[in-house]
C-alpha positions as CSV (number, residue, x, y, z in Angstrom):
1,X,-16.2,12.0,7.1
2,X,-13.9,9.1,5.8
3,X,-15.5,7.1,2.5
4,X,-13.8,4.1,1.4
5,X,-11.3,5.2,-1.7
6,X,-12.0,2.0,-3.3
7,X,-14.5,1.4,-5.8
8,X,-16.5,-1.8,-5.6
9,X,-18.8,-2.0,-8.5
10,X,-21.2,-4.1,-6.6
11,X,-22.1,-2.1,-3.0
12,X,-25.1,-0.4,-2.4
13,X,-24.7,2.4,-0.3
14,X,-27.5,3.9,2.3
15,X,-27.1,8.5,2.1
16,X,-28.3,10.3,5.2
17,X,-27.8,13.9,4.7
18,X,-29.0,16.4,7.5
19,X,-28.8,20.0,7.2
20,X,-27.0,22.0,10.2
21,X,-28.8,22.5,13.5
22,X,-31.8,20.0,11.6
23,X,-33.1,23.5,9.7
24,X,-35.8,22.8,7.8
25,X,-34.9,24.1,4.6
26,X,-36.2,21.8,2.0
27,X,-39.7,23.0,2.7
28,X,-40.3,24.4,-1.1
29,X,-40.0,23.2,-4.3
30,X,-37.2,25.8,-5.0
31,X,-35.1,24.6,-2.2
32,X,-36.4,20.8,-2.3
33,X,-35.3,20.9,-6.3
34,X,-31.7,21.1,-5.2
35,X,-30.8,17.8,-4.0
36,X,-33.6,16.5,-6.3
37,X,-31.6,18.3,-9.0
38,X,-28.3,17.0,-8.3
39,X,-29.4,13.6,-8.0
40,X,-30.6,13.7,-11.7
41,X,-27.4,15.1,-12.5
42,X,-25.4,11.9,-10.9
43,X,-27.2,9.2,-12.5
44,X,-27.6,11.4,-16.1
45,X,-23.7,11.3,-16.1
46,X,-23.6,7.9,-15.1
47,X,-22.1,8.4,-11.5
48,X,-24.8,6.3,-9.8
49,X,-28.1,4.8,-9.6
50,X,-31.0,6.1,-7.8
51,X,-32.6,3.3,-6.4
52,X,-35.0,4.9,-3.3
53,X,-35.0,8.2,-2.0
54,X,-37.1,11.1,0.0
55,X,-36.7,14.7,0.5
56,X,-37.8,15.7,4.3
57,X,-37.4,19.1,5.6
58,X,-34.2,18.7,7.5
59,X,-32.5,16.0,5.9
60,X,-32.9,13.7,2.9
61,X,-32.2,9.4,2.7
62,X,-31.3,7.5,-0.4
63,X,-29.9,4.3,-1.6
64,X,-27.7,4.4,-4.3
65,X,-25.1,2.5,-6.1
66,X,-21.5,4.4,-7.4
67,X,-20.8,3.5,-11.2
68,X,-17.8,5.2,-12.0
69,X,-17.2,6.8,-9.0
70,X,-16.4,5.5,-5.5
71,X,-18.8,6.8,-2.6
72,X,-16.7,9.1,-1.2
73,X,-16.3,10.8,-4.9
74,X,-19.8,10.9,-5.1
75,X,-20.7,12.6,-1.5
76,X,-18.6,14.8,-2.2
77,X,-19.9,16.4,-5.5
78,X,-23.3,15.8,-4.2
79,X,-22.2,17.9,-1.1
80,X,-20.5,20.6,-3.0
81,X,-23.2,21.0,-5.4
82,X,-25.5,21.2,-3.3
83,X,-24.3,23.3,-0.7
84,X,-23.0,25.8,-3.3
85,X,-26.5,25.8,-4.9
86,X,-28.5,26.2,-1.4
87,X,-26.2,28.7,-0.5
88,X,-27.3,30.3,-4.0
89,X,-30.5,30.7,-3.6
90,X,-30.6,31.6,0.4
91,X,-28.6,34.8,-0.7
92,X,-30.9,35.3,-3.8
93,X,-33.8,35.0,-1.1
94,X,-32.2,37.1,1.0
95,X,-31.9,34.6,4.2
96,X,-29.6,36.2,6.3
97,X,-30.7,34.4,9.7
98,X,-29.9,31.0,8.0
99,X,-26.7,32.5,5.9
100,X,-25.3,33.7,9.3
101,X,-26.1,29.8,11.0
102,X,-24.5,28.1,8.3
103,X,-20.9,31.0,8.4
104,X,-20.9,30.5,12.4
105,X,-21.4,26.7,11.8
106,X,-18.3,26.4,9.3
107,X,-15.9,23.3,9.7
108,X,-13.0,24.3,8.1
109,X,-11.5,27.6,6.9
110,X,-11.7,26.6,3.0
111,X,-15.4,27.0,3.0
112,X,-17.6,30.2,4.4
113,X,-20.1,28.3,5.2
114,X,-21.4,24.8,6.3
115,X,-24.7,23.4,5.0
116,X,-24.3,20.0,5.5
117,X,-24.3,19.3,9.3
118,X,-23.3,15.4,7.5
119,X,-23.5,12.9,4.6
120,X,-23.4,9.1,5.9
121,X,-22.9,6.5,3.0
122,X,-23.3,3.4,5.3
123,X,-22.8,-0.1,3.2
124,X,-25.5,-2.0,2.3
125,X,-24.4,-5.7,3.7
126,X,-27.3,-8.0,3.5
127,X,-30.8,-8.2,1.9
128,X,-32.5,-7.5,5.4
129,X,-30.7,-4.1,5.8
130,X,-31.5,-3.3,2.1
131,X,-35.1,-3.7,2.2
132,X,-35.1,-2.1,6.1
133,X,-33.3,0.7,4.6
134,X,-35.9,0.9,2.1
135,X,-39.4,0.6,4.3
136,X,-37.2,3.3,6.7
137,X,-37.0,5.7,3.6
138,X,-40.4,5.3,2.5
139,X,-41.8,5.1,5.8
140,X,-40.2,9.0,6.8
141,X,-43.4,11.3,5.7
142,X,-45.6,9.4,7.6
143,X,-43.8,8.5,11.2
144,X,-45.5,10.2,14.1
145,X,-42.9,13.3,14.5
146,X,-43.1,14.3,10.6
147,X,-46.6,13.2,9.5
148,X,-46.5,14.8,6.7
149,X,-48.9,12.9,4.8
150,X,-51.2,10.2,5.5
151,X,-50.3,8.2,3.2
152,X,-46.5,7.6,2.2
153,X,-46.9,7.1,-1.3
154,X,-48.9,10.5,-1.5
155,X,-45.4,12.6,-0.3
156,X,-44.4,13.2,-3.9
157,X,-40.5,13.6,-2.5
158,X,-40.1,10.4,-2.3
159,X,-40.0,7.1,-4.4
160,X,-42.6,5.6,-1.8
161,X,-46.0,5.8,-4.9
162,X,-43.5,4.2,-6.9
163,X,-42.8,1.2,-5.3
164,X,-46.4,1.1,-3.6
165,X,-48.9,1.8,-6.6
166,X,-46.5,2.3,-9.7
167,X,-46.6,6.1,-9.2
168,X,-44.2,7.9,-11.8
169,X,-41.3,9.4,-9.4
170,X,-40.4,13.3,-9.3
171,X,-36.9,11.9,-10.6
172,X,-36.2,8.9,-12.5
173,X,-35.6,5.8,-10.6
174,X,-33.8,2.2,-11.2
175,X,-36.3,-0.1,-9.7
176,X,-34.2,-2.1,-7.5
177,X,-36.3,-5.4,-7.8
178,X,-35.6,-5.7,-11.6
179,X,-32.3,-4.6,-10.8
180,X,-31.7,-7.4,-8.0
181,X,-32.9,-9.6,-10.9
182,X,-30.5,-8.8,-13.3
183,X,-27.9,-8.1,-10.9
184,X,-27.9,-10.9,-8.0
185,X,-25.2,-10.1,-5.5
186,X,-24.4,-12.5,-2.9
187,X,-24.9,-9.3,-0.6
188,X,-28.2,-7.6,-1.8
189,X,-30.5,-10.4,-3.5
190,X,-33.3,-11.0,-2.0
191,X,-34.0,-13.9,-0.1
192,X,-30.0,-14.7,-0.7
């Protein structure tokens, strides 16, 4: 994984993150709470803002926006922190199947294990590609191979009820509309 090193105050950044071998992992609130956790974390220390996310068993999709940080600084806590916390609570839960997985699946000999099978930060470039990123996140529980609910703003791992019905989010949220408002960028604004 290569991240730009630079720090542009004014990108928006699309996060794919898929666990090894697609394991579906983030099946409970315990292990679903991780990422959720270090999300919260991010934006309380003012590293990013959370614009649009969901939580799916195998792999999680967010848009962000680095504050202090640049992207590759911010995958990379968001990696370690949650790997080292998964990693945590498989022992504490005694997982051993998935503990072995993620040891034979290792990438590199500073780390016993691999959780992360990868982190994409892909640039958001133009309006369209914001708001596809955003119907593709919101529109994960409910596509025919997860159908996880009926209704995507019913998944409550995901900022779908918020931006559909005004839903309060399992983690606070920057609503990207008022922030498009405040924030026009000849990149992101909609209908720019």
């Amino acid at each position: 994984m290569t991240f730009p090193s630079f720090h542009d105050s004014t990108h928006l950044y699309f996060i794919t993150a898929s666990i090894i071998d697609w394991k579906h992992l983030f099946i409970t609130p315990e292990y679903i709470n991780i990422p959720l956790s270090s999300f919260a974390w991010l934006q309380k220390q003012y590293r990013i803002l959370l614009f649009a996310f969901v939580i799916m068993p195998s792999h999680l999709h967010a848009i962000i926006k680095p504050v202090t940080d640049t992207i590759g600084e911010i995958v990379q806590q968001f990696g370690s922190f949650t790997a080292h916390e998964i990693l945590k609570k498989l022992r504490t839960d005694n997982q051993q199947d998935l503990l072995n997985l993620f040891q034979q699946k290792k990438r590199d000999q500073r780390h016993d294990h691999s959780i992360w099978q990868d982190i994409q930060a892909k640039n958001i470039y133009s309006p369209d590609f914001l708001w596809q990123k955003m119907e593709y996140i919101h529109q994960n529980p409910v596509a025919k191979e997860w159908k996880l609910v009926e209704d995507r703003a019913d998944y409550p791992y995901s900022s779908a009820g918020y931006y559909d019905y005004g839903r309060k989010p399992i983690i606070e949220i920057t609503d990207i509309r008022d922030w498009l408002t405040s924030n026009p960028s000849p990149g992101t604004a909609k209908g720019a």
